[in-house]
MMTF fields as JSON, N, C-alpha, C and O atoms, coordinates in Angstrom:
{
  "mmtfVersion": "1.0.0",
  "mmtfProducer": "UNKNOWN",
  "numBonds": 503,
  "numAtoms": 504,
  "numGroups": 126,
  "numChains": 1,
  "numModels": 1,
  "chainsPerModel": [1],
  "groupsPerChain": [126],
  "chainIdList": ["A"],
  "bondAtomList": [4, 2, 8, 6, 12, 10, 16, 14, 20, 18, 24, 22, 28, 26, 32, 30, 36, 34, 40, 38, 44, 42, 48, 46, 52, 50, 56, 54, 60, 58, 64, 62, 68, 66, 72, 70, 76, 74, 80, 78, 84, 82, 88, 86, 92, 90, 96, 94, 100, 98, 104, 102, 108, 106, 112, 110, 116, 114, 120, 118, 124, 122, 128, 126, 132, 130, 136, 134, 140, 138, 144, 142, 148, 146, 152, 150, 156, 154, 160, 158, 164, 162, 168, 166, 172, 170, 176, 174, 180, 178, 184, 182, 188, 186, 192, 190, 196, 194, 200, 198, 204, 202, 208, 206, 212, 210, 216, 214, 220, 218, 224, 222, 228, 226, 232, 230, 236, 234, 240, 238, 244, 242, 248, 246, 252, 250, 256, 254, 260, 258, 264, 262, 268, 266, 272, 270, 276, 274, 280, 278, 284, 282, 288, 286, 292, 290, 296, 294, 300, 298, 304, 302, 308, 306, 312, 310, 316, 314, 320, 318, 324, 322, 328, 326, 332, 330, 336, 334, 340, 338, 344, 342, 348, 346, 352, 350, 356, 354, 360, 358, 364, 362, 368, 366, 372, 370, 376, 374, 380, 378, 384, 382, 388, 386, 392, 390, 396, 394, 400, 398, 404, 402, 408, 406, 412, 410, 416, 414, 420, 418, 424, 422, 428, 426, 432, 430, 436, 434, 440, 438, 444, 442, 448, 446, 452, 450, 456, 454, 460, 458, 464, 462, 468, 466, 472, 470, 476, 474, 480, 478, 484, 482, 488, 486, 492, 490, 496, 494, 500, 498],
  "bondOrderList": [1, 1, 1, 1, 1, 1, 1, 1, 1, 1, 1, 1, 1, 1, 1, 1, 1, 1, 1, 1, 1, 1, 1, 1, 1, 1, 1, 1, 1, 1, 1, 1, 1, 1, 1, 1, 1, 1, 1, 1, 1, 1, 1, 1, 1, 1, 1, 1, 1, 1, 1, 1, 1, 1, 1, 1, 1, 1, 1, 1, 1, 1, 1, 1, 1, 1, 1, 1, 1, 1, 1, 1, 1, 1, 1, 1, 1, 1, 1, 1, 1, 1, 1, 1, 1, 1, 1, 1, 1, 1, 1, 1, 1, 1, 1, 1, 1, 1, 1, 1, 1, 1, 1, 1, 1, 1, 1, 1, 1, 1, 1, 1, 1, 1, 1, 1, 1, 1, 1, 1, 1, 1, 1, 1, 1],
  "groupList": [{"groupName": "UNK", "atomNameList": ["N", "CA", "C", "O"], "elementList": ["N", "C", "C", "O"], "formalChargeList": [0, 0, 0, 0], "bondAtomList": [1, 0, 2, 1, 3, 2], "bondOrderList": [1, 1, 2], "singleLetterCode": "X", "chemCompType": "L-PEPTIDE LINKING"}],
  "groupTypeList": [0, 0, 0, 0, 0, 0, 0, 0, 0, 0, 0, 0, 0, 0, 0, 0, 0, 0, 0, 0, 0, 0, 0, 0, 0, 0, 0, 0, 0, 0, 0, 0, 0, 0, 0, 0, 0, 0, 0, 0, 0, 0, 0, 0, 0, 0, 0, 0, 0, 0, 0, 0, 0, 0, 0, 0, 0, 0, 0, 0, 0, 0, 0, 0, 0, 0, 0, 0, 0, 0, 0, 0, 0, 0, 0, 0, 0, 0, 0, 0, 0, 0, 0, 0, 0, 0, 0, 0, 0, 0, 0, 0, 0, 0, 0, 0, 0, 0, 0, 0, 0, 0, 0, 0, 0, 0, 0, 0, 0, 0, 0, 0, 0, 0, 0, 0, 0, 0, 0, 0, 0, 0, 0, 0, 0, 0],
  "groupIdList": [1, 2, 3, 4, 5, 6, 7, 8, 9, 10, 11, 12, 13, 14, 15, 16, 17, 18, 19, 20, 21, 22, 23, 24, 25, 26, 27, 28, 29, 30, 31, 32, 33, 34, 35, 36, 37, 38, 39, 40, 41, 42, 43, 44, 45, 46, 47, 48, 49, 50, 51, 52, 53, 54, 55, 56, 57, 58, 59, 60, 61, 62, 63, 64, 65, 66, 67, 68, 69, 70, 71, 72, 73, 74, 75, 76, 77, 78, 79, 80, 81, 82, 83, 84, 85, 86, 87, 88, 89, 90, 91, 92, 93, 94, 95, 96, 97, 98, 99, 100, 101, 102, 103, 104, 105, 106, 107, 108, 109, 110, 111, 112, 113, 114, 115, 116, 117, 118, 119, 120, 121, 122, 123, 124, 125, 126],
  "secStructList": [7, 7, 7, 7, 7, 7, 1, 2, 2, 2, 2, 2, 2, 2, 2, 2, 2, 2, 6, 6, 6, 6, 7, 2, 2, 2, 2, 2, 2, 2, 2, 2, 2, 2, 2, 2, 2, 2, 2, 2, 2, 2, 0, 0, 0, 0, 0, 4, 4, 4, 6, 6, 2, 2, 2, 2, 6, 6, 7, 1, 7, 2, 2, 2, 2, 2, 2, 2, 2, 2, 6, 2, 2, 2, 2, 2, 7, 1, 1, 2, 2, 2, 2, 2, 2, 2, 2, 2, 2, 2, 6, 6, 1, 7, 7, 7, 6, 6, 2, 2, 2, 2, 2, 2, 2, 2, 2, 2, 2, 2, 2, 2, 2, 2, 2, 2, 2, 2, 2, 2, 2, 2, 2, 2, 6, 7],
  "xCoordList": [84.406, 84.328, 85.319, 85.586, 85.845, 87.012, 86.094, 84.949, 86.578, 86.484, 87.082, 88.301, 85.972, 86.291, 86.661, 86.082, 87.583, 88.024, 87.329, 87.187, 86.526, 86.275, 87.604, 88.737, 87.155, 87.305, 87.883, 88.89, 87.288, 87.186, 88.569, 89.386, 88.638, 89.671, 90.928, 91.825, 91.466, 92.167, 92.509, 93.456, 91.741, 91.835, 92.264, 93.116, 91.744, 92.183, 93.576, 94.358, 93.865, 95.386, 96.668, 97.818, 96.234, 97.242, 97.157, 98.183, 96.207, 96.229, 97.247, 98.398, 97.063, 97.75, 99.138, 99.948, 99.257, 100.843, 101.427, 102.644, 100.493, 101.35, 101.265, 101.835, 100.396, 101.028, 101.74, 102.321, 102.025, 103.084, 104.336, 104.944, 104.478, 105.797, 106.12, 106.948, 105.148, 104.457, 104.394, 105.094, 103.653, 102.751, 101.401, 100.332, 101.667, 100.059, 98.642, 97.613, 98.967, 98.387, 97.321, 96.106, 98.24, 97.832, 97.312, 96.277, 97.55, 96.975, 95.324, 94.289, 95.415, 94.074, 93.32, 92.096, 93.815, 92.681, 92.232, 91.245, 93.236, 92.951, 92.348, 91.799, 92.249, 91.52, 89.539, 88.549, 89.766, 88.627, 87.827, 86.671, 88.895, 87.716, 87.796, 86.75, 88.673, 87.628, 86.836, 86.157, 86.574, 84.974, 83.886, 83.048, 84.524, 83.363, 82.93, 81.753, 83.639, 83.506, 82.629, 81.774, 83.085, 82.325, 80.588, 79.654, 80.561, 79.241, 78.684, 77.657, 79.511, 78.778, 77.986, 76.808, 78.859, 78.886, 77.182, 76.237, 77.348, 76.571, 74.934, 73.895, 75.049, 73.924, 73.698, 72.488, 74.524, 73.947, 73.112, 72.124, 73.628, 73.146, 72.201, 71.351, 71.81, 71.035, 69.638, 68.474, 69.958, 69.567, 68.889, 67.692, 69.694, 69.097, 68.541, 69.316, 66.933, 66.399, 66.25, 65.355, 66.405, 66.29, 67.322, 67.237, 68.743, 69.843, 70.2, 70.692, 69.731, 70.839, 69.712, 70.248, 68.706, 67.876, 68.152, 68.315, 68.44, 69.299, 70.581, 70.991, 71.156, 72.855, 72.875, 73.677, 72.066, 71.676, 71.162, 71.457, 70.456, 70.564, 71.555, 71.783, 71.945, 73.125, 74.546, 75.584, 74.647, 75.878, 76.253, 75.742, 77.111, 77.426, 78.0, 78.702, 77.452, 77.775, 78.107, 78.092, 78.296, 78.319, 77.392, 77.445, 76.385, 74.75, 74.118, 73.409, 74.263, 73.568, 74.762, 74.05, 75.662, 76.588, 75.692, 74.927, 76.098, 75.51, 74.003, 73.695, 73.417, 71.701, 72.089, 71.962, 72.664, 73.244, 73.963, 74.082, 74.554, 75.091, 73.591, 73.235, 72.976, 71.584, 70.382, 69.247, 70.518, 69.698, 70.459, 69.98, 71.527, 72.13, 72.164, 71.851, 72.445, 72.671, 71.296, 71.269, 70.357, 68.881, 68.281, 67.362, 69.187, 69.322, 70.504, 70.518, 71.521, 72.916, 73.411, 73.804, 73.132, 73.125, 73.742, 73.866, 74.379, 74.638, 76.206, 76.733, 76.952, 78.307, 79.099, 80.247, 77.954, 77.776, 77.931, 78.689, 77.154, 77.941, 78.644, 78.7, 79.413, 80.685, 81.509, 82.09, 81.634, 82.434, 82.672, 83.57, 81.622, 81.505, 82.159, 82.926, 81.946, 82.871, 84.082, 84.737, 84.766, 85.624, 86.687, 87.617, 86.291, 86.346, 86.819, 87.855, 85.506, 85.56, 86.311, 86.419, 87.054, 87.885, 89.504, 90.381, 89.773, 90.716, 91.133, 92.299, 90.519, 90.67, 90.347, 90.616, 89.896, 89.769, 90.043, 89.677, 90.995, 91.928, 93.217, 93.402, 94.196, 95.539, 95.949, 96.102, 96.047, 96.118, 97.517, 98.053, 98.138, 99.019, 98.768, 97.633, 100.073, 99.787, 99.157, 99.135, 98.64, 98.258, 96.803, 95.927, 96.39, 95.457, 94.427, 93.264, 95.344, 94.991, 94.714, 93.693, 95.664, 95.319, 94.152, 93.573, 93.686, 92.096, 91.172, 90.404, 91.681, 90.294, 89.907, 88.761, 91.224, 91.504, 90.676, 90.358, 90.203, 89.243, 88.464, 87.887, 87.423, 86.573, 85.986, 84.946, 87.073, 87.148, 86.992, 86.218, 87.682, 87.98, 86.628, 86.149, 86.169, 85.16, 83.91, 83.207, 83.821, 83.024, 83.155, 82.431, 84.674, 84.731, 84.747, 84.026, 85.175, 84.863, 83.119, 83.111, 82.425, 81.194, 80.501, 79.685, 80.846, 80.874, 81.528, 80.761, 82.547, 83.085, 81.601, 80.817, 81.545, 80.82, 79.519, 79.014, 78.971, 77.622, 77.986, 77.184, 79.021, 79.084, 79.507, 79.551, 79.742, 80.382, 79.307, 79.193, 78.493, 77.42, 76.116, 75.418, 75.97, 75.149, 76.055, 75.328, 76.959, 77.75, 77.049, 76.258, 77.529, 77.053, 75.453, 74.826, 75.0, 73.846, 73.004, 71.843, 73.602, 73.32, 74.227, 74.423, 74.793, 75.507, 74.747, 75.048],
  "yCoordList": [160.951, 159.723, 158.701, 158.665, 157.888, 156.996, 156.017, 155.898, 155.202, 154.122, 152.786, 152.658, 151.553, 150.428, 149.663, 149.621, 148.814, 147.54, 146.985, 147.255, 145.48, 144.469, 143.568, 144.04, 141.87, 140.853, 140.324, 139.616, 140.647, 139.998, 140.964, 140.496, 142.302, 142.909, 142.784, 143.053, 142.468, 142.047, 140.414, 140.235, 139.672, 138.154, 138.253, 137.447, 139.267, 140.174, 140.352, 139.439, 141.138, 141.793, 140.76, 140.862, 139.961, 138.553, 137.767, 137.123, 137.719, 136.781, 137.509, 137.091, 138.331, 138.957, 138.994, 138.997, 139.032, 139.325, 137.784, 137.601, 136.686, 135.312, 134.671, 133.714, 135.551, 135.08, 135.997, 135.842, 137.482, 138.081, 136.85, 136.336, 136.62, 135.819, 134.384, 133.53, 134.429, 132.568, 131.821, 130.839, 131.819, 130.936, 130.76, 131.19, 130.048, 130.083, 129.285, 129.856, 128.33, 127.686, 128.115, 127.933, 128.752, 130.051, 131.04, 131.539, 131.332, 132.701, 131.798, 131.959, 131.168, 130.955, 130.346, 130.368, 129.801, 129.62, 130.861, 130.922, 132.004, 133.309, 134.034, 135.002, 133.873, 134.568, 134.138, 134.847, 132.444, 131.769, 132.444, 132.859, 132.398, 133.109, 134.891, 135.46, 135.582, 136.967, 136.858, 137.885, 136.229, 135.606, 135.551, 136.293, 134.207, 133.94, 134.959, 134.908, 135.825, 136.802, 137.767, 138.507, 137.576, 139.377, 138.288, 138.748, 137.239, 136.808, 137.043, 137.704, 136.381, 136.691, 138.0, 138.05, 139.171, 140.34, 140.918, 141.227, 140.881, 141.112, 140.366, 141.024, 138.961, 138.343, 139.123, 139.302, 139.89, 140.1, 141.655, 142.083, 142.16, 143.49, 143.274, 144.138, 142.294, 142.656, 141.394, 141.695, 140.338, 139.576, 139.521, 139.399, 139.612, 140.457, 139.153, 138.232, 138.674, 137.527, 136.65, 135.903, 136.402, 135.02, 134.325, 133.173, 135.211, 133.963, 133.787, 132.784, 135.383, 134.943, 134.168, 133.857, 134.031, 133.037, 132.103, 131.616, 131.044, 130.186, 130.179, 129.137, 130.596, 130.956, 130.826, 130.242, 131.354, 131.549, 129.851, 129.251, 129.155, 128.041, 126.692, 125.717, 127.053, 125.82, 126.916, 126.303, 127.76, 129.0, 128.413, 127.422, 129.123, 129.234, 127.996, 127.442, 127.387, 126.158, 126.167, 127.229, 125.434, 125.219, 125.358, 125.563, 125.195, 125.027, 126.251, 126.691, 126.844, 128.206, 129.013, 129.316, 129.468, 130.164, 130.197, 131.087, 128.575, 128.628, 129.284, 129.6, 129.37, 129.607, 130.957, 131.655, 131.704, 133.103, 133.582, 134.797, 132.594, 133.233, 133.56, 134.622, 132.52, 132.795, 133.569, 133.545, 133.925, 134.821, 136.392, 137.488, 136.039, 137.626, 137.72, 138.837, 136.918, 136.959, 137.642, 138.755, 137.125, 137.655, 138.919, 139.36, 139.746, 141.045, 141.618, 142.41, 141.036, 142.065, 141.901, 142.752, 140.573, 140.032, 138.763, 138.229, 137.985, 136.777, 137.092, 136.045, 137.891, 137.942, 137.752, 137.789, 137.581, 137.119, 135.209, 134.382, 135.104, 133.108, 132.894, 131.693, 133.717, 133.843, 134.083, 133.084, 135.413, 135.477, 134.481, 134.398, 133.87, 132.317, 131.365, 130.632, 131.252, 129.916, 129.875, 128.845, 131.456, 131.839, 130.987, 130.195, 131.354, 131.293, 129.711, 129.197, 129.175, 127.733, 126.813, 125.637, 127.548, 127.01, 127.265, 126.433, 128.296, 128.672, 127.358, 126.969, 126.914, 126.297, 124.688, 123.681, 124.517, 122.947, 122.32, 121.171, 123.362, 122.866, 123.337, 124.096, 122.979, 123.12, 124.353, 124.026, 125.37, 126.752, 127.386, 127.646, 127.638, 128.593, 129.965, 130.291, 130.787, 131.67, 133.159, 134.347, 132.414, 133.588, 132.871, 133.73, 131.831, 131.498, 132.481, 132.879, 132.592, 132.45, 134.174, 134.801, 134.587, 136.227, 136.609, 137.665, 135.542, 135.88, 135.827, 136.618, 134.52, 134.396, 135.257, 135.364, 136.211, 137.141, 138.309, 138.846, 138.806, 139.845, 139.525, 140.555, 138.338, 138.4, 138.341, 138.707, 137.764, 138.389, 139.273, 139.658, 140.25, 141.604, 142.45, 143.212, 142.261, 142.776, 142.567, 143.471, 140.982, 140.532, 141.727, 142.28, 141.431, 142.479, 143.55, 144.17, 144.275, 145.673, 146.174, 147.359, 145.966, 145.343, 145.062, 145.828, 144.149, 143.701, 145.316, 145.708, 146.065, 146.985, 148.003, 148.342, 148.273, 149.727, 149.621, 150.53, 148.014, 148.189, 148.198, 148.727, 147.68, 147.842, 149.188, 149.219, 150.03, 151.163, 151.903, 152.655, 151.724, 152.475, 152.318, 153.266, 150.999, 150.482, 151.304, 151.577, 151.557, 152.127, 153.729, 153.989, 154.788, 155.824, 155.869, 156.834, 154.76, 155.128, 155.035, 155.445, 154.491, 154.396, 155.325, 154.884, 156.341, 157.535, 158.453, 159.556],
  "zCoordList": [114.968, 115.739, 115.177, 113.975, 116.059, 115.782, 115.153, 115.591, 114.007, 113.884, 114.529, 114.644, 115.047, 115.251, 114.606, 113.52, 114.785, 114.292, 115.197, 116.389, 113.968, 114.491, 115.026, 115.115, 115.439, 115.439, 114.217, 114.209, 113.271, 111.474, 110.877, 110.084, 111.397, 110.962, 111.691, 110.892, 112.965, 113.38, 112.478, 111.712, 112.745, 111.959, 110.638, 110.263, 109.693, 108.374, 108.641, 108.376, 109.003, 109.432, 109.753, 109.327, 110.44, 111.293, 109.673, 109.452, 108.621, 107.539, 107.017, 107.143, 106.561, 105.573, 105.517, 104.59, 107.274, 107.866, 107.72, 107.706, 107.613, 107.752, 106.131, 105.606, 105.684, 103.74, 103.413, 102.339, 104.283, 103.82, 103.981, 103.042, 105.125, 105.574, 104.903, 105.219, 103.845, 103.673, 104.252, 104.004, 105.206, 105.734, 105.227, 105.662, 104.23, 103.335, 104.647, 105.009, 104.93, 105.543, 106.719, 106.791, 107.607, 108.674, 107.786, 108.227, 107.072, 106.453, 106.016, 106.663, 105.181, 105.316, 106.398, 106.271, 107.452, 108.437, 109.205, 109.939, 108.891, 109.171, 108.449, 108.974, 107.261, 106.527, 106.396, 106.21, 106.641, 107.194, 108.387, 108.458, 109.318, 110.641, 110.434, 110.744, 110.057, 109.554, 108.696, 108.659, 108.043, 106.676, 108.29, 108.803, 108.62, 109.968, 110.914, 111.271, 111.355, 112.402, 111.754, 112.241, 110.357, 109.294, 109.573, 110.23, 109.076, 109.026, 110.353, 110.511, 111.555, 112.89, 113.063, 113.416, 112.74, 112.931, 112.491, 113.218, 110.77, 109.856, 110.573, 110.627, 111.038, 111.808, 112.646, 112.784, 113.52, 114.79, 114.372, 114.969, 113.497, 113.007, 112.462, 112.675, 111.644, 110.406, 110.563, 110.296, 110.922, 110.976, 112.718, 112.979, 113.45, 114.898, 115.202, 114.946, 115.878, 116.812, 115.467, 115.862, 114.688, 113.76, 114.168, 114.592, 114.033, 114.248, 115.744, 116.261, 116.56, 117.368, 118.804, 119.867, 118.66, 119.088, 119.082, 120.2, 117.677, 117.796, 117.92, 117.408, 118.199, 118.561, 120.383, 121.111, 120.604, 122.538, 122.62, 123.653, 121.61, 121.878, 121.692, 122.409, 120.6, 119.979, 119.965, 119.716, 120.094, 119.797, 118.337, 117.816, 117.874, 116.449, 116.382, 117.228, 114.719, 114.231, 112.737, 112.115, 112.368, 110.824, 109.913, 108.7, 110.786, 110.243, 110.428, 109.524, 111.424, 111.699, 111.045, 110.088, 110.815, 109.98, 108.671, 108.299, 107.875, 106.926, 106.492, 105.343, 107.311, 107.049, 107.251, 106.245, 108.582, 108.207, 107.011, 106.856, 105.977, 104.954, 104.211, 103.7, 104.307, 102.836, 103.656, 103.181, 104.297, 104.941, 104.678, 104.385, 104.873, 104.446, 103.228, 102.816, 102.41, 100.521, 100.29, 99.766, 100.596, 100.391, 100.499, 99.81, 101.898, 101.576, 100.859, 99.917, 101.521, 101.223, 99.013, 98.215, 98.874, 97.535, 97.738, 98.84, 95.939, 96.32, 96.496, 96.873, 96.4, 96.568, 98.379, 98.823, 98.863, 100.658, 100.322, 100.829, 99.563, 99.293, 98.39, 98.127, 97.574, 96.876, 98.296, 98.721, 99.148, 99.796, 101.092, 101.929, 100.894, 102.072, 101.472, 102.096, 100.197, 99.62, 99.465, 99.623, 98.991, 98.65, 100.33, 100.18, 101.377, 102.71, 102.93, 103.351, 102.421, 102.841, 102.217, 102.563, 100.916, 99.812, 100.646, 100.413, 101.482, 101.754, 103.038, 102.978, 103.792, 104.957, 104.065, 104.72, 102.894, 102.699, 101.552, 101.304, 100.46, 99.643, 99.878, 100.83, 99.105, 99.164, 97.912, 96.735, 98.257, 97.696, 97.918, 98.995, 96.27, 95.564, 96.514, 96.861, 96.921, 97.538, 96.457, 96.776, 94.953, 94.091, 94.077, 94.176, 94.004, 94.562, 95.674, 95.607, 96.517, 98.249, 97.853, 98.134, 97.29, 96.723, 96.159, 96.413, 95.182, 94.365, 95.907, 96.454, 96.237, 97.524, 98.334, 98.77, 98.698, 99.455, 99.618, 100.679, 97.839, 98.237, 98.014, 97.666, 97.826, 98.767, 100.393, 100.938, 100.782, 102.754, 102.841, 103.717, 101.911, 102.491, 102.214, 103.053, 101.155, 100.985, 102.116, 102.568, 102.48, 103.26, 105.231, 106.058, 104.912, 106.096, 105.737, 106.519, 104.928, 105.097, 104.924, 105.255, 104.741, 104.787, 106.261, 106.773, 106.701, 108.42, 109.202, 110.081, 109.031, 109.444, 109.215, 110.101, 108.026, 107.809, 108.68, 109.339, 108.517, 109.098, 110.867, 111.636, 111.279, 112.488, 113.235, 114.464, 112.639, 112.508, 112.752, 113.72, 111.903, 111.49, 112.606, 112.967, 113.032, 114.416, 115.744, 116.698, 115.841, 116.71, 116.897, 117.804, 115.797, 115.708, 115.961, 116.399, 115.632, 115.791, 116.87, 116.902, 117.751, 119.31, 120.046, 121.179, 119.845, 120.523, 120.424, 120.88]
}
Protein backbone atom coordinates (compact mmCIF):
# COMPACT_ATOMS: atom_id res chain seq x y z
CA UNK A 1 0.00 0.00 0.00
CA UNK A 2 1.18 3.51 -0.98
CA UNK A 3 1.89 5.79 1.55
CA UNK A 4 0.14 9.27 2.11
CA UNK A 5 1.50 12.48 2.47
CA UNK A 6 -0.20 14.71 4.64
CA UNK A 7 -0.87 18.53 4.57
CA UNK A 8 2.02 18.88 7.40
CA UNK A 9 4.38 17.04 4.97
CA UNK A 10 3.88 18.98 2.00
CA UNK A 11 4.18 22.33 4.46
CA UNK A 12 7.50 20.22 5.74
CA UNK A 13 8.87 19.99 2.26
CA UNK A 14 8.05 23.85 0.92
CA UNK A 15 10.08 24.75 4.56
CA UNK A 16 12.88 23.09 3.96
CA UNK A 17 13.03 24.10 0.23
CA UNK A 18 12.81 27.99 1.32
CA UNK A 19 15.70 27.69 4.12
CA UNK A 20 17.35 25.67 1.58
CA UNK A 21 17.29 28.92 -0.64
CA UNK A 22 17.45 31.26 2.60
CA UNK A 23 14.56 32.36 3.09
CA UNK A 24 14.65 31.93 6.77
CA UNK A 25 11.55 33.76 7.40
CA UNK A 26 9.14 31.68 5.04
CA UNK A 27 10.75 28.69 6.11
CA UNK A 28 9.61 29.14 9.46
CA UNK A 29 6.12 30.19 8.97
CA UNK A 30 6.28 26.94 7.06
CA UNK A 31 7.67 24.99 9.28
CA UNK A 32 4.96 26.60 11.87
CA UNK A 33 1.92 25.37 9.91
CA UNK A 34 3.31 21.66 9.32
CA UNK A 35 3.73 21.67 13.45
CA UNK A 36 -0.07 22.96 13.12
CA UNK A 37 -1.44 20.60 10.52
CA UNK A 38 0.66 17.47 12.40
CA UNK A 39 -1.40 18.71 15.62
CA UNK A 40 -4.71 19.03 13.60
CA UNK A 41 -4.11 15.70 12.24
CA UNK A 42 -3.01 13.83 15.52
CA UNK A 43 -6.57 15.63 17.13
CA UNK A 44 -8.60 14.31 14.66
CA UNK A 45 -7.18 10.70 15.16
CA UNK A 46 -6.57 10.45 18.55
CA UNK A 47 -8.38 12.82 20.29
CA UNK A 48 -11.58 12.23 17.89
CA UNK A 49 -15.16 14.16 19.62
CA UNK A 50 -13.24 16.13 22.45
CA UNK A 51 -11.62 18.45 20.00
CA UNK A 52 -13.30 18.22 17.03
CA UNK A 53 -16.73 19.08 18.71
CA UNK A 54 -15.30 22.11 19.48
CA UNK A 55 -13.61 22.76 16.24
CA UNK A 56 -17.33 22.18 14.40
CA UNK A 57 -18.04 24.97 16.80
CA UNK A 58 -15.35 27.76 16.93
CA UNK A 59 -13.04 25.80 14.01
CA UNK A 60 -9.45 25.81 14.91
CA UNK A 61 -7.99 28.56 17.09
CA UNK A 62 -5.15 29.29 19.14
CA UNK A 63 -6.90 28.11 22.09
CA UNK A 64 -8.26 24.88 20.93
CA UNK A 65 -4.78 23.99 19.19
CA UNK A 66 -3.30 24.72 22.37
CA UNK A 67 -5.56 22.44 24.65
CA UNK A 68 -4.98 19.88 21.64
CA UNK A 69 -1.31 20.10 22.30
CA UNK A 70 -1.86 19.02 26.24
CA UNK A 71 -4.33 16.67 25.57
CA UNK A 72 -2.03 14.91 23.20
CA UNK A 73 1.25 15.33 25.48
CA UNK A 74 -0.85 13.30 27.99
CA UNK A 75 -0.98 10.43 25.78
CA UNK A 76 1.64 10.76 23.12
CA UNK A 77 4.32 12.35 25.95
CA UNK A 78 5.69 15.79 26.75
CA UNK A 79 7.90 16.07 23.61
CA UNK A 80 4.27 17.05 21.73
CA UNK A 81 4.81 20.69 23.84
CA UNK A 82 8.48 20.76 23.15
CA UNK A 83 7.52 20.18 19.55
CA UNK A 84 4.70 22.99 19.88
CA UNK A 85 7.07 25.47 21.26
CA UNK A 86 9.79 24.59 19.25
CA UNK A 87 6.99 25.76 16.42
CA UNK A 88 5.86 28.79 18.11
CA UNK A 89 9.52 30.00 18.60
CA UNK A 90 9.98 29.68 14.83
CA UNK A 91 7.10 32.19 13.69
CA UNK A 92 7.79 34.74 16.88
CA UNK A 93 11.47 35.29 17.27
CA UNK A 94 14.08 36.32 14.93
CA UNK A 95 16.13 33.02 14.19
CA UNK A 96 19.84 32.15 12.83
CA UNK A 97 19.25 29.78 10.00
CA UNK A 98 21.30 27.10 12.56
CA UNK A 99 18.90 28.07 14.96
CA UNK A 100 15.90 27.38 12.68
CA UNK A 101 17.87 23.85 12.10
CA UNK A 102 17.69 22.77 15.95
CA UNK A 103 13.90 23.80 15.78
CA UNK A 104 13.56 21.89 12.78
CA UNK A 105 13.55 18.45 14.20
CA UNK A 106 11.29 18.87 16.26
CA UNK A 107 8.54 19.49 13.39
CA UNK A 108 9.74 16.78 11.86
CA UNK A 109 9.38 14.52 14.38
CA UNK A 110 5.96 16.05 15.25
CA UNK A 111 5.09 15.15 11.61
CA UNK A 112 6.44 12.14 11.04
CA UNK A 113 4.40 11.09 13.94
CA UNK A 114 1.13 12.85 12.48
CA UNK A 115 2.18 10.72 9.15
CA UNK A 116 2.50 7.19 10.82
CA UNK A 117 -0.69 7.58 12.81
CA UNK A 118 -2.49 8.78 9.80
CA UNK A 119 -1.20 6.17 7.73
CA UNK A 120 -2.01 3.78 10.00
CA UNK A 121 -5.98 5.09 10.47
CA UNK A 122 -5.93 4.74 6.65
CA UNK A 123 -5.00 0.97 6.49
CA UNK A 124 -7.12 0.46 8.94
CA UNK A 125 -10.30 1.30 7.39
CA UNK A 126 -9.43 -0.70 4.01
Amino acid sequence: MQILKTSADVYLEEADELLFRGDVVQACEKYYKAAEEAIKILSSIILEKNIIDEVLNKNWNTEIINKAVFELSSILGKWIIESWGSAVALVTVSLDPQQVKKYRENIVKLVQVANERFNRKIIERS
